[in-house]
C-alpha positions in Angstrom: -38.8 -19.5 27.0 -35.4 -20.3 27.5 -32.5 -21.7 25.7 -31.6 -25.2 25.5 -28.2 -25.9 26.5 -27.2 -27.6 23.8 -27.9 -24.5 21.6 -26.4 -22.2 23.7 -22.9 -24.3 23.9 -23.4 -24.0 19.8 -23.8 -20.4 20.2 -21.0 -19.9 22.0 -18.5 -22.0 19.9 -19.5 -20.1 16.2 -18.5 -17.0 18.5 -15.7 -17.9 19.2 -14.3 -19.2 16.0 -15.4 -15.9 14.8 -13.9 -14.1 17.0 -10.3 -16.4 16.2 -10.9 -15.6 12.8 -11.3 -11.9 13.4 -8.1 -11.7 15.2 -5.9 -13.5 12.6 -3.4 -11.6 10.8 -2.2 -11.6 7.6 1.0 -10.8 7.0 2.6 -9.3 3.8 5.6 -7.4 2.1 5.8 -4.2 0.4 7.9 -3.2 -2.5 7.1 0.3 -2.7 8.7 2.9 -4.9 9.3 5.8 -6.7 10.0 6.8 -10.1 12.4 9.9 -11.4 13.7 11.5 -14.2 17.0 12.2 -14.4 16.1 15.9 -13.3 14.7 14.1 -10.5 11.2 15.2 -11.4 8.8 12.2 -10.7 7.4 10.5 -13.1 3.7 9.6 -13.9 2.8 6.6 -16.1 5.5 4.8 -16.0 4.7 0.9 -16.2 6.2 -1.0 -13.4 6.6 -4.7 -13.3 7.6 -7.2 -10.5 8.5 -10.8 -10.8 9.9 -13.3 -7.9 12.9 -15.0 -9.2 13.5 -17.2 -6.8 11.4 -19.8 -7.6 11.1 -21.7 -10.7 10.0 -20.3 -14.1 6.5 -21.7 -14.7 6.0 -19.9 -10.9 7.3 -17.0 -12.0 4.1 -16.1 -14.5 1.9 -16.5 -11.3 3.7 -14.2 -9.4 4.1 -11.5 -12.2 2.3 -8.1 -11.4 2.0 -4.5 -13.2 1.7 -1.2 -11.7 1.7 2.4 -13.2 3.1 5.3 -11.4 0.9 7.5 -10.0 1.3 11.5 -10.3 4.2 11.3 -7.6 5.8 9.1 -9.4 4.8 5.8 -6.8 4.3 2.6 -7.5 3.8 -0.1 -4.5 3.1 -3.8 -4.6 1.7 -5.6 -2.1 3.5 -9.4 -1.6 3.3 -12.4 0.5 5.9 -12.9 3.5 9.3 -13.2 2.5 12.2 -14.4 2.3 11.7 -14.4 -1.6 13.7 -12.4 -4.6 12.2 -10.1 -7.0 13.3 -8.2 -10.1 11.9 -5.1 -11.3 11.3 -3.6 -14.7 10.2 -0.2 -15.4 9.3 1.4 -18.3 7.8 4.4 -20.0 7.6 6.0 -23.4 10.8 8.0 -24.9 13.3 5.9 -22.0 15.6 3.3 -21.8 13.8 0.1 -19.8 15.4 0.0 -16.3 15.9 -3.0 -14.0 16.7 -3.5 -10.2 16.8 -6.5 -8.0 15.2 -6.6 -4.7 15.8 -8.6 -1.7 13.1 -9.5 0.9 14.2 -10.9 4.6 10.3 -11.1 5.8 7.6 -9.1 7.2 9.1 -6.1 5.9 9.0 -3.0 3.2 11.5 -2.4 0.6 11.4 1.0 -0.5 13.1 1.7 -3.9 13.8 4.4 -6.2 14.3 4.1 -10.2 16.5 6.9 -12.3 14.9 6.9 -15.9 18.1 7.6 -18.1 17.7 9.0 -21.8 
């Protein structure tokens, strides 16, 4: 029992589109961070929001995501390749909201750090 040709040469193209597929990368940007106190204690809970700006505003609600800080005070969002513009809002119970722009070139991670302020 052997295996016709013709389903062999099928065999062996599924392969290697699997393979292909296996070795595609997807690439991403990182906007990682932490939150502080003005002690400089980190802070956990804190609800961080990102948005890209560059783009226009009906876009903008699709690209909106929420994190909370974790016990260390670290947030991190994980984006689509840049070059894009995003703005960030944190806030948490008894503080001020704070804001920060970030700037993303490409393939890259920015890392930020966010003061609360009473």
């Amino acid at each position: 029992m052997g295996i016709s040709r013709r389903k062999h040469v099928v065999v062996c193209v599924l392969c290697a589109f699997c393979g292909y597929s296996l070795l595609a990368q997807t690439n991403y940007s990182l906007i990682k961070g932490t939150v502080f106190t003005a002690e400089g204690q980190s802070f956990q809970g804190a609800k961080v929001t990102v948005i890209r700006m560059d783009i226009d505003a009906k876009q903008q609600k699709k690209t909106r995501r929420e994190a909370v800080s974790d016990r260390l005070g670290e947030f991190a969002f994980r984006l689509a390749v840049g070059p894009a513009k995003f703005h960030l809002t944190v806030e948490a119970a008894g503080f001020p909201k704070q804001e920060k722009d970030v700037e993303i070139l490409g393939d890259e991670r920015a890392d930020v750090s966010i003061v609360l302020k009473k």
